[in-house]
N, C-alpha and C positions, 0 to 999 in steps of 0.2 A: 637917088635910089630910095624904094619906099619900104618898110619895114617887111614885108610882106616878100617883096622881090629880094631883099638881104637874109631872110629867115630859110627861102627858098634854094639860096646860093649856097650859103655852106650847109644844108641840108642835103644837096646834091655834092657835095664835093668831102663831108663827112662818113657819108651812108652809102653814093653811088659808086659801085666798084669800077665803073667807067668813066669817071670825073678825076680829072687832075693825068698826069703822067703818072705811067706807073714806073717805079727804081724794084728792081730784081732785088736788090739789100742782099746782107750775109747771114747765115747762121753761122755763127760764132760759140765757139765754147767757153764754158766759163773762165779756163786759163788763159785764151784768148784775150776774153776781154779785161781781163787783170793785167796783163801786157799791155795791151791798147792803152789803160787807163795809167799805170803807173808810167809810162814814155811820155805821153800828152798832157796830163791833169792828176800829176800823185799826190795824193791825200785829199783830191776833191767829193763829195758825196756825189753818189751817184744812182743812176735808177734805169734799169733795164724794160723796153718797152718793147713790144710788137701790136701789128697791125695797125703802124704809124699813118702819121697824113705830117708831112710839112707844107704851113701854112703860110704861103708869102703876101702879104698885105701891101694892096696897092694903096701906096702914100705918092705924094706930090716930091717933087724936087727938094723945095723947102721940108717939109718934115723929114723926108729921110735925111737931110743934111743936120737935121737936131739931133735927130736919133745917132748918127752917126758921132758926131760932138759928143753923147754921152756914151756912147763905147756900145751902140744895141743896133743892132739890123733888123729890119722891117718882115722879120720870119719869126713864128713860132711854131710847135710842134702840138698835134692832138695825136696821142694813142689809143686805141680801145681798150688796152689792156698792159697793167704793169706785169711783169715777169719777176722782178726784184726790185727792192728801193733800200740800198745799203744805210739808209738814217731810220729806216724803218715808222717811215710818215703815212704812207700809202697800202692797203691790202693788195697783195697779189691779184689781178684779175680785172681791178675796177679801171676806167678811164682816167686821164692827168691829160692838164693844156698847159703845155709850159708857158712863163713869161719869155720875151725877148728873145733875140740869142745873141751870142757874144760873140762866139767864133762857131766853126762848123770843120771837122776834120771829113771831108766826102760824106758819105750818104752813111755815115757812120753814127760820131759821135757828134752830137751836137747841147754846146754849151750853153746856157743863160747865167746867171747873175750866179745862182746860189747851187746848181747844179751841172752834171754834164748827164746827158741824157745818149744811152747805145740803142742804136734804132736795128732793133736784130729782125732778120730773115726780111720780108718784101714789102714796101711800103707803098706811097703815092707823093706826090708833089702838086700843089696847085695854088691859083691864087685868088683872092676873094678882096673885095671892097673894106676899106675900114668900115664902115656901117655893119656889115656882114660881118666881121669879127667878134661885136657884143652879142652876138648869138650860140658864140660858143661858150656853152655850162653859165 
């Protein structure tokens, strides 16, 4: 795939509200997600997102089995927009591209290395070319 046709792919699957599956997601209230967070991941940092995209990367057999050996799944998350970010790294408002994930509680919370990421109200699901992936940010 040539730079051009991977710049195109997740250009449509970032921006096209018609690209990827679309997940209904929850609106969750903040005591909600304080429950959610302290049952699954308590005392982990955490960052509230909407207008998510999970981004599952096609890998070969062999890479996801490396990936897998180091404890990361061939997904990550783009949001348009933080809602909150409890380490207070991020302004409210701007985009974040998670690394990796680690685990995934439903179309909820989803974890990477140093964070767990709540994916509130309606997002999208799709997948894109590793090539296609260095185009995001």
């Amino acid at each position: 795939m040539n730079g051009d046709t991977s710049a195109l792919q997740i250009s449509a699957l970032l921006f096209d509200k018609c690209a990827g599956v679309e997940i209904e997601g929850e609106e969750l209230s903040e005591q909600q997600i304080q429950k959610l967070l302290l049952r699954h991941f308590p005392g982990e940092p955490y960052c509230v997102v909407e207008n998510w995209i999970i981004v599952d990367v096609n890998v070969t057999d062999s890479q996801r089995e490396q990936m897998k050996q180091r404890g990361y799944y061939p997904s990550l998350v783009y949001a348009h927009s933080i809602i909150f970010d409890s380490q207070g790294r991020w302004e409210r408002g701007r985009p974040v591209r998670t690394s990796p994930q680690v685990v995934a509680i439903g179309n909820i919370l989803f974890k990477t290395h140093n964070t767990v990421y709540v994916l509130s109200g309606p997002g999208r699901r799709g997948a894109v070319s590793i090539d296609a992936l260095a185009h995001i940010m």
